[in-house]
PAKENU-177036 format. One record per residue: x, y, z of N, C-alpha, C in turn; residue number from 1; residue in three letters. Coordinates in steps of 0.1 Angstrom, whole numbers. Layout:
BEGIN
DRENLUM;X;Y;Z;X;Y;Z;X;Y;Z;NUM;Ala
...
END
This chain:
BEGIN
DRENLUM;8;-12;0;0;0;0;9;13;0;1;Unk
DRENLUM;25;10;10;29;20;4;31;30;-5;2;Unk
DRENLUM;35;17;-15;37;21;-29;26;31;-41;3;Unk
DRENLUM;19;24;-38;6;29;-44;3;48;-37;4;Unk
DRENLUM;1;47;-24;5;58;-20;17;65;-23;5;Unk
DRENLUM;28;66;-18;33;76;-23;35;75;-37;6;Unk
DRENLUM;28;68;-49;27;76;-62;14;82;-67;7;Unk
DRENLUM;0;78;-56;-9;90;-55;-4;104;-49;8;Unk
DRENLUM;6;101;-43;10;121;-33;20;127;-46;9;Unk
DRENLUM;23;116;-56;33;124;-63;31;138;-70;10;Unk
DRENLUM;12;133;-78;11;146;-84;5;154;-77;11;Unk
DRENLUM;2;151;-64;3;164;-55;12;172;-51;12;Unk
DRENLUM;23;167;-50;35;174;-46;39;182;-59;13;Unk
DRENLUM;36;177;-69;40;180;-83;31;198;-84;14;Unk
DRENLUM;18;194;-83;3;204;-86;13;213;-72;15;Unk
DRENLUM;13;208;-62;16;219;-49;30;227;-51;16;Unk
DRENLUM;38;221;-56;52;228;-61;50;235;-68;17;Unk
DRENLUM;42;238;-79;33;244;-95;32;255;-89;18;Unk
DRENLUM;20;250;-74;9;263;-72;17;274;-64;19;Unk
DRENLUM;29;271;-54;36;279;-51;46;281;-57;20;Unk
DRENLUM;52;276;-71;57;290;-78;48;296;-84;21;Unk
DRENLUM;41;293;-89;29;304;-95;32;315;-82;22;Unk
DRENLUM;27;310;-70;23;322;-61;36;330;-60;23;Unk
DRENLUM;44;320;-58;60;335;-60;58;343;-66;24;Unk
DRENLUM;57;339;-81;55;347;-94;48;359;-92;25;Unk
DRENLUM;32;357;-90;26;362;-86;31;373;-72;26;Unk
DRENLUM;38;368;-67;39;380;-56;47;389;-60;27;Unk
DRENLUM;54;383;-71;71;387;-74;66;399;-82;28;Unk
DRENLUM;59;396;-87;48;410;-98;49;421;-90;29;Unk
DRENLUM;37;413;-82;32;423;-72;40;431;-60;30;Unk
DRENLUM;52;430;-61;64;437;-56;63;453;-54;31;Unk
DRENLUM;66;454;-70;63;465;-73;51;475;-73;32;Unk
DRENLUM;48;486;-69;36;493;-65;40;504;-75;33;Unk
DRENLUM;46;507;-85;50;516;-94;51;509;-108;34;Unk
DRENLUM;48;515;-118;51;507;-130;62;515;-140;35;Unk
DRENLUM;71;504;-142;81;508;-144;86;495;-160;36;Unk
DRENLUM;78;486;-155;79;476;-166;93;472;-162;37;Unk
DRENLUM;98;461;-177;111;452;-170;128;459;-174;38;Unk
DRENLUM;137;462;-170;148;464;-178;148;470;-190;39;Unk
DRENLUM;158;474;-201;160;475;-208;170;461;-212;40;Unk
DRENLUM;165;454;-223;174;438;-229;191;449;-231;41;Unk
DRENLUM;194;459;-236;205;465;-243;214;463;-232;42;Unk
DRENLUM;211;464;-212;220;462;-211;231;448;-206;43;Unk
DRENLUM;222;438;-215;232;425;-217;241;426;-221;44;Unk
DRENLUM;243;436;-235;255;437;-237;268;440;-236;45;Unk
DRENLUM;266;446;-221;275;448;-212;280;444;-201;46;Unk
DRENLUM;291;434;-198;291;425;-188;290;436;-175;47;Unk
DRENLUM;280;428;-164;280;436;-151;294;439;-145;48;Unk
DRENLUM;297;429;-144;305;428;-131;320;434;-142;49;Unk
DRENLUM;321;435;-149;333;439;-157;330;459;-153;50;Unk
DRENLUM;314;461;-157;317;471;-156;314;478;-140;51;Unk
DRENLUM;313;469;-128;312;472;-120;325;476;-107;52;Unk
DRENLUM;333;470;-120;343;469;-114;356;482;-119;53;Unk
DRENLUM;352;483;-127;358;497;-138;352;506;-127;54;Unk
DRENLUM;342;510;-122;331;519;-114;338;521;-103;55;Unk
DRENLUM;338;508;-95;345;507;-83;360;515;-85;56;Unk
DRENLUM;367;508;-96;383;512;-96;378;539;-96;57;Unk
DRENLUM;369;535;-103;373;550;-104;365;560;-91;58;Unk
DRENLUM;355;554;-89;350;558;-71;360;562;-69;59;Unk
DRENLUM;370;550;-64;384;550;-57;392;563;-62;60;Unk
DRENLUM;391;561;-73;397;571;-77;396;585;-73;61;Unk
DRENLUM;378;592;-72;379;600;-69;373;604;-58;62;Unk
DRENLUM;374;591;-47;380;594;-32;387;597;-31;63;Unk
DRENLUM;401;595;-37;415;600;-33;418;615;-36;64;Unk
DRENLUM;411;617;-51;409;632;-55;405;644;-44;65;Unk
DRENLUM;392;638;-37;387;646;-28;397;645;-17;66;Unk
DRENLUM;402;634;-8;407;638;1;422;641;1;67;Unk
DRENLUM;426;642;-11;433;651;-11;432;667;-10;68;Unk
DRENLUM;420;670;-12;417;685;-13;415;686;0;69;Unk
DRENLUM;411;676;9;402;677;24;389;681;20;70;Unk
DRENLUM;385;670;6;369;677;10;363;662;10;71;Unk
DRENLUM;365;654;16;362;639;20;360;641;29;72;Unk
DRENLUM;350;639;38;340;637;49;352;630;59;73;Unk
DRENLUM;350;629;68;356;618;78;342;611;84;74;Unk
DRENLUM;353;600;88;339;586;89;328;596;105;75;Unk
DRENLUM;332;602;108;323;605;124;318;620;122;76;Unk
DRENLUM;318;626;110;310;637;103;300;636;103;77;Unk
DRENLUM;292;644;115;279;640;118;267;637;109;78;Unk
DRENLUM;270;646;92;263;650;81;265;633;76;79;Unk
DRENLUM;280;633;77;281;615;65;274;610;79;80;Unk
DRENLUM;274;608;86;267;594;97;251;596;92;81;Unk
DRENLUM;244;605;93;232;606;89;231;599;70;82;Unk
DRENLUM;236;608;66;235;601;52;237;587;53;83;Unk
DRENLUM;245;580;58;251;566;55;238;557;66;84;Unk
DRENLUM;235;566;75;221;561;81;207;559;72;85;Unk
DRENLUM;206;569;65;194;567;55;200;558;48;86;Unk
DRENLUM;210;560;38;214;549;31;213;530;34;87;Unk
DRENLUM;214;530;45;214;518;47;203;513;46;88;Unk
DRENLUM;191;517;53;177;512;54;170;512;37;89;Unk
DRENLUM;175;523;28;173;522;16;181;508;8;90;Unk
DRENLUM;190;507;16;199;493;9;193;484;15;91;Unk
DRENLUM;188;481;22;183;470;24;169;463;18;92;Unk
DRENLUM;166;474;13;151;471;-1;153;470;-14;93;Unk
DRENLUM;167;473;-16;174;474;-31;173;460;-38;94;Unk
DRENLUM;173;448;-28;175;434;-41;161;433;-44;95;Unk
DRENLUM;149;441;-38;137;438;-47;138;438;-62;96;Unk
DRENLUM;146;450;-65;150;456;-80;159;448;-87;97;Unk
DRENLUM;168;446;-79;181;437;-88;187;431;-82;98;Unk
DRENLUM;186;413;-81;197;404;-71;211;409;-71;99;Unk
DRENLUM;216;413;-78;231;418;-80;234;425;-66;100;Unk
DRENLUM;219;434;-62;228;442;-49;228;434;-40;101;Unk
DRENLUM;223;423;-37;231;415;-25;243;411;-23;102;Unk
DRENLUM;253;414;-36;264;408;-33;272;423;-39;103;Unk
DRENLUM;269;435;-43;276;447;-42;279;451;-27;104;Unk
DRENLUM;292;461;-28;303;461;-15;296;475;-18;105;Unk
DRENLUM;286;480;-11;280;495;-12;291;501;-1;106;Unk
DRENLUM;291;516;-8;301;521;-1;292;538;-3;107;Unk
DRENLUM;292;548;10;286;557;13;293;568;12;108;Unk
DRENLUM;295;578;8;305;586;17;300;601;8;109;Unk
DRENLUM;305;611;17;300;628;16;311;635;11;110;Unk
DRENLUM;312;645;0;318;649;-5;316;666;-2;111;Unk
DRENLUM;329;671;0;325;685;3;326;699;-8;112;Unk
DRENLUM;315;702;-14;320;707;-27;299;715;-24;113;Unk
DRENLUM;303;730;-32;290;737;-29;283;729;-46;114;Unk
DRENLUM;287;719;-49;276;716;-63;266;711;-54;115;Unk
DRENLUM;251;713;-62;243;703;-60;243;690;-66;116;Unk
DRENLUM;247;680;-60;251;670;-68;249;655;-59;117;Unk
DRENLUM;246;644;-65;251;631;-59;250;622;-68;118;Unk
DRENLUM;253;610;-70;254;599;-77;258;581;-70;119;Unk
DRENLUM;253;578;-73;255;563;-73;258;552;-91;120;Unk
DRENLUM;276;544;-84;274;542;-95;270;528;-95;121;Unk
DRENLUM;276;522;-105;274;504;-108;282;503;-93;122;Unk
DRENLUM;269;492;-88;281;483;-77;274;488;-61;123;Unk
DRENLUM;271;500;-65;263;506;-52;276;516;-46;124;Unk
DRENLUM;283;525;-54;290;532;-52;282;546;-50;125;Unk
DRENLUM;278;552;-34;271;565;-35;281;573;-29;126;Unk
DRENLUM;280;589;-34;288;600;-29;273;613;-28;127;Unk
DRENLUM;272;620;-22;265;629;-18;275;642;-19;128;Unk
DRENLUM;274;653;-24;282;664;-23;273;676;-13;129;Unk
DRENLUM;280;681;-6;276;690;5;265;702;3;130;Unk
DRENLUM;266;706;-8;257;718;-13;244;712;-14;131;Unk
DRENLUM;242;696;-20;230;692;-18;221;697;-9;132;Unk
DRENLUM;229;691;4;224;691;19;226;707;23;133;Unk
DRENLUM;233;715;20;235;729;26;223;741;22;134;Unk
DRENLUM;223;735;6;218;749;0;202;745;-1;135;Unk
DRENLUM;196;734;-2;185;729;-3;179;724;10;136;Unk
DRENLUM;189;725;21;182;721;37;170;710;34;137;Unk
DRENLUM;177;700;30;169;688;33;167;683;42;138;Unk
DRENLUM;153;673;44;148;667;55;156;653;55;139;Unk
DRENLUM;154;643;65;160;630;64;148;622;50;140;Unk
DRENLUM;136;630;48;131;616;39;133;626;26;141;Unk
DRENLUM;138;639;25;143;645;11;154;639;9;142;Unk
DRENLUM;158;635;15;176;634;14;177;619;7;143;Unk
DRENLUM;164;610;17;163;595;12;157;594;-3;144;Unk
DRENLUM;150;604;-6;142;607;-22;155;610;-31;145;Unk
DRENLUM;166;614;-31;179;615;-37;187;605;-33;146;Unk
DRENLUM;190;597;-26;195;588;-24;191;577;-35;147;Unk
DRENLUM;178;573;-31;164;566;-35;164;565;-53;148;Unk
DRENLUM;166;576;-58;167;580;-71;180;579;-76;149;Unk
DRENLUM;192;579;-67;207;581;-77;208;562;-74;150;Unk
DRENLUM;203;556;-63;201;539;-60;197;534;-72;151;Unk
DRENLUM;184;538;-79;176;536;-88;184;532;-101;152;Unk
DRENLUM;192;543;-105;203;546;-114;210;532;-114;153;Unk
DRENLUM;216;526;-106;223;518;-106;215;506;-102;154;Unk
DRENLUM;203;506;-96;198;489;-99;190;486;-110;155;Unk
DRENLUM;186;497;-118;182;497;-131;189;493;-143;156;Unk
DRENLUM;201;498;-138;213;494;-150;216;502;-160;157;Unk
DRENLUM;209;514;-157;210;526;-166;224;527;-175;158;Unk
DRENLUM;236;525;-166;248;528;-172;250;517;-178;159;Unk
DRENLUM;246;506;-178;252;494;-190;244;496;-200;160;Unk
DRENLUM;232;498;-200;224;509;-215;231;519;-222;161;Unk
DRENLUM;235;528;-213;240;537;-215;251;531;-231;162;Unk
DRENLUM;262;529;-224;273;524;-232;270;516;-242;163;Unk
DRENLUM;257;506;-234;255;497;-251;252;504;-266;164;Unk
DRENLUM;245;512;-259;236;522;-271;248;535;-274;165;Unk
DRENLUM;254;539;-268;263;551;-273;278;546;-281;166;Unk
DRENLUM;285;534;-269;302;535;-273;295;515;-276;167;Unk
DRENLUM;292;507;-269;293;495;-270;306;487;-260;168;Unk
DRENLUM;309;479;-259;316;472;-251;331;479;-248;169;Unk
DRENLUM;336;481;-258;348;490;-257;348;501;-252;170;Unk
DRENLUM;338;509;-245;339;518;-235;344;513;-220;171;Unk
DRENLUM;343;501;-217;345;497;-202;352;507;-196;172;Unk
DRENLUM;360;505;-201;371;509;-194;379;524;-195;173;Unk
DRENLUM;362;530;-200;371;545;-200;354;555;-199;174;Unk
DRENLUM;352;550;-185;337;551;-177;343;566;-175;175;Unk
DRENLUM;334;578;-173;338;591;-172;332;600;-167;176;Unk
DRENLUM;329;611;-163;320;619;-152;317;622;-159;177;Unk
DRENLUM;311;630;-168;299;627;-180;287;619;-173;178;Unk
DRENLUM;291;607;-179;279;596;-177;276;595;-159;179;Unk
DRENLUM;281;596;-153;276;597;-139;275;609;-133;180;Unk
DRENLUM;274;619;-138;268;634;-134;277;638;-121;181;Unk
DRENLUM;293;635;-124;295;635;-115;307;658;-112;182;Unk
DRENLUM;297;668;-122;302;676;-125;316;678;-125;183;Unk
DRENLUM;323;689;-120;334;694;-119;346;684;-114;184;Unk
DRENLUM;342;683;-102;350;678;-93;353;661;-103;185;Unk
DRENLUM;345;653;-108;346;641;-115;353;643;-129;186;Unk
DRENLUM;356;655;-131;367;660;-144;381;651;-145;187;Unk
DRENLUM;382;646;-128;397;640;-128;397;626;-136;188;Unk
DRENLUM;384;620;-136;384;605;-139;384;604;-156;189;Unk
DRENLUM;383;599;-160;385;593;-175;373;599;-183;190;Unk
DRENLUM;371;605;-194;363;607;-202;361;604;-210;191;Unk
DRENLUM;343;600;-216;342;591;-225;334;600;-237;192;Unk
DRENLUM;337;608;-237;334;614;-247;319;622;-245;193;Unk
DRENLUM;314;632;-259;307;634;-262;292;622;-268;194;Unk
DRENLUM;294;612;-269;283;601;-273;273;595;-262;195;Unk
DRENLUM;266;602;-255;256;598;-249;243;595;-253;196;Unk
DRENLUM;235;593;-247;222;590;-248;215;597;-259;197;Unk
DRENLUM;204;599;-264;199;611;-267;187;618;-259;198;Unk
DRENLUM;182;630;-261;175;630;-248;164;625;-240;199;Unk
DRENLUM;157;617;-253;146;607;-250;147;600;-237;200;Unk
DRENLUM;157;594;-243;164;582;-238;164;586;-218;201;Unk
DRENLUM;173;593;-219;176;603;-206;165;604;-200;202;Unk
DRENLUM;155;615;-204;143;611;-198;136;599;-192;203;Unk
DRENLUM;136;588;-201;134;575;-198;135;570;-185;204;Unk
DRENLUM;150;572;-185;158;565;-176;152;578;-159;205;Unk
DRENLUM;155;585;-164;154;597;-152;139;592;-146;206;Unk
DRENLUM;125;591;-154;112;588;-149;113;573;-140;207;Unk
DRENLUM;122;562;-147;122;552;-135;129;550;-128;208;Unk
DRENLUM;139;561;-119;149;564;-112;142;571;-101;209;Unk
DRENLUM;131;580;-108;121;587;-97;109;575;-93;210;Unk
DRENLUM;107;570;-101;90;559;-93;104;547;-89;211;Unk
DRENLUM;114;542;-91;119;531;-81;124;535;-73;212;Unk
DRENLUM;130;550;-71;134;558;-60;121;559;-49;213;Unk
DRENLUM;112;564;-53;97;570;-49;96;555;-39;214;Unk
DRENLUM;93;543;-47;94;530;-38;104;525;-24;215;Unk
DRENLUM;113;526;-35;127;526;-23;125;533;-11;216;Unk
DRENLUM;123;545;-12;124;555;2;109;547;10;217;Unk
DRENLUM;96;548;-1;85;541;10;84;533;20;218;Unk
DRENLUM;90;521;9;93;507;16;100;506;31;219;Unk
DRENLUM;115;516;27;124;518;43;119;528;52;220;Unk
DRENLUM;104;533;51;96;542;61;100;555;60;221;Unk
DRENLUM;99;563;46;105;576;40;89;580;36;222;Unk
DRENLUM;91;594;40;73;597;32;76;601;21;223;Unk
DRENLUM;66;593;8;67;595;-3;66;611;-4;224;Unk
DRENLUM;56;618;2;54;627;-3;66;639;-5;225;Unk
DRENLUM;78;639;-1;89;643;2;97;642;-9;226;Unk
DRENLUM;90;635;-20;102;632;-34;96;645;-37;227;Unk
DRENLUM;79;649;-35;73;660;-46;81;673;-37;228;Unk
DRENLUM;82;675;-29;90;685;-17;106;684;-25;229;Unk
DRENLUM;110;677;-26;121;678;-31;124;685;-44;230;Unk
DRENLUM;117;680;-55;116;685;-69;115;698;-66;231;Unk
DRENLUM;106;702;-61;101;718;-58;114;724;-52;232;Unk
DRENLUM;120;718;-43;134;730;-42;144;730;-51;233;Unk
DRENLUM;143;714;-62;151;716;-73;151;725;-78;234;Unk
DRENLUM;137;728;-81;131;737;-94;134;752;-85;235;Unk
DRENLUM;128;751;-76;137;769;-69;150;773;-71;236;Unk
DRENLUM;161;762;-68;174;759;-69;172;763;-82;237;Unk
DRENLUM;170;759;-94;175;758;-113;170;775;-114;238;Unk
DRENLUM;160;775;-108;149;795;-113;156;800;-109;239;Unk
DRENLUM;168;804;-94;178;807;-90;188;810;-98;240;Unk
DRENLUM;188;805;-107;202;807;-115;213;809;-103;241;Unk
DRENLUM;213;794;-99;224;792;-89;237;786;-97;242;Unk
DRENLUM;246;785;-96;258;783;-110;263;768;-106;243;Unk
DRENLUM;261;765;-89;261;748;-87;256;738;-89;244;Unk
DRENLUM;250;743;-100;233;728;-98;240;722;-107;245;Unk
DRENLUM;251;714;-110;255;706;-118;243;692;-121;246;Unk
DRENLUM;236;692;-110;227;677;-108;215;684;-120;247;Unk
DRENLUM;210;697;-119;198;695;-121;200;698;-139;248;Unk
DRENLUM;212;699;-144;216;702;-154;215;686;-166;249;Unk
DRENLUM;216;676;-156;210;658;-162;199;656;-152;250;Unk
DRENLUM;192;666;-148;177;663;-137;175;673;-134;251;Unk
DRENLUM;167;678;-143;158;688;-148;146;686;-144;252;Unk
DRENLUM;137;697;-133;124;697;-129;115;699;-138;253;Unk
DRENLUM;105;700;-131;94;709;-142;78;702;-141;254;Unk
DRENLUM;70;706;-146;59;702;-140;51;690;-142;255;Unk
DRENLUM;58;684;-152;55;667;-156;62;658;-148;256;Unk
DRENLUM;73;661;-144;83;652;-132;75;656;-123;257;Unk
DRENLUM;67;667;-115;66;666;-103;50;662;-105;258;Unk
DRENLUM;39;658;-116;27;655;-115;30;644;-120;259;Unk
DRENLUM;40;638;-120;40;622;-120;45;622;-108;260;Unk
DRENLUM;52;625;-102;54;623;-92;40;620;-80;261;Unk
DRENLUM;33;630;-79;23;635;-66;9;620;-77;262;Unk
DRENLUM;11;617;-84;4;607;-95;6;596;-87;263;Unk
DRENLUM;19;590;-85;23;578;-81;27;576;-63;264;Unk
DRENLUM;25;591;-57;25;587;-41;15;581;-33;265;Unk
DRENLUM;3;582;-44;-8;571;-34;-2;556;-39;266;Unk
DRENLUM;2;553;-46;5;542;-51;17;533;-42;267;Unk
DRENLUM;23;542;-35;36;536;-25;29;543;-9;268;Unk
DRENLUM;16;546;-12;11;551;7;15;540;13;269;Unk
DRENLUM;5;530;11;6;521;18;18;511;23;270;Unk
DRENLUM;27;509;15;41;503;16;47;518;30;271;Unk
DRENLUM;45;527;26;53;535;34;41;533;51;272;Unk
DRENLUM;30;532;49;24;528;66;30;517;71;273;Unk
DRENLUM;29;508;59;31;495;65;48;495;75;274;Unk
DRENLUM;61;503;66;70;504;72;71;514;84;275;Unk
DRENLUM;60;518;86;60;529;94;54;518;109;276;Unk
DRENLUM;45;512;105;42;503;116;55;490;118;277;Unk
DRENLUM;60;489;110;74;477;116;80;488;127;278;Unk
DRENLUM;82;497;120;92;508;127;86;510;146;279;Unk
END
């Protein structure tokens, strides 16, 4: 009778194995509370980890630039401890977007320079520059809406698009502040020319950097509504004809970014209560 039994439980186990990956599936959809659709395929043609590693080498690179000038934060800078505090709770939501960031060596750190500026590159390489935080007096969940968004950048994969569609494979290795908005100060690293994106494109990438940003910050208990607060001091910042907005010069406000924005913050409310009640 054994026998007979366990080869009636088989196609149960079979049907029950089915029905819970379906339900993964199914949940795995339903992750996302923003639509943003799947990747771009273009950036296959770019190995990750080849170019994650080109990324890393030039970070490095221009950590040493900065602290040579003394404009590198030191680790107990009360500004970098806060930043690297938001940062983290935003890293810890990041493999929803892309497995890769579980095994990136994310690295934080505050740069002292009046641009408005920050970036994250391949790999989970973030730098924040000081004027962000100075001239725009951000809140801890404005600060995570910029974080949130330069994170976005890099679990999207923006930069392996980037290069597929502009240089192709043979750019690896000559990644440049240009492509990571990384203004003035990023002049030291390697430049890859004039061949970017076109502006479409840019756009593109910028609108799912803001709705997977917008998620990001909700999910680690950031009020969405703080991305639309943010844009608005962008856009004060750019009418200003302030001469540091290197950031808003590749993130450009205006009234379609910020009514998509205030569009899609009911859409992450509830991810942001729910974190608000773990908390």
């Amino acid at each position: 009778m054994c026998r007979p039994c366990a080869a009636s439980a088989s196609p149960w186990r079979a049907r029950r194995a089915f029905l819970l990956a379906a339900g993964t599936a199914t949940a795995g959809t339903a992750l996302a509370q923003v639509d943003v659709g799947p990747p771009s395929s273009l950036r296959t043609l770019v190995p990750a980890g080849e170019l994650e590693q080109a990324a890393a080498k030039q970070y490095g690179e221009l950590l040493q630039q900065a602290r040579a000038k003394n404009a590198l934060a030191p680790d107990n800078h009360p500004q970098l401890l806060r930043l690297r505090r938001i940062a983290a709770r935003l890293i810890v939501e990041a493999p929803r977007w892309n497995e890769r960031a579980r095994q990136w060596r994310w690295e934080v750190n505050l740069i002292g320079s009046k641009q408005i500026n920050a970036f994250c590159m391949p790999g989970g390489k973030i730098a924040v520059f000081t004027g962000l935080l100075h001239q725009l007096q951000l809140t801890d969940d404005e600060l995570a809406m910029v974080v949130g968004h330069e994170m976005a950048h890099a679990l999207r994969e923006h930069s392996r698009e980037q290069i597929a569609k502009s240089q192709g494979t043979g750019a690896l290795l000559s990644l440049g502040a240009q492509l990571f908005g990384l203004g003035q100060l990023g002049d030291v690293a390697a430049n890859i020319g004039t061949q970017l994106l076109t502006l479409k494109f840019s756009r593109d990438d910028e609108t799912e950097a803001d709705l997977v940003g917008l998620e990001l910050g909700a999910r680690a208990g950031y009020n969405p509504e703080a991305a639309v607060s943010l844009w608005e001091k962008m856009d004060r910042a750019s009418g200003a004809g302030n001469g540091s907005t290197a950031f808003l010069s590749t993130h450009p406000s205006g009234p379609d970014r910020l009514r998509r924005l205030r569009d899609n913050v009911p859409r992450v409310e509830g991810l942001y209560q729910q974190a608000l009640r773990r908390r």
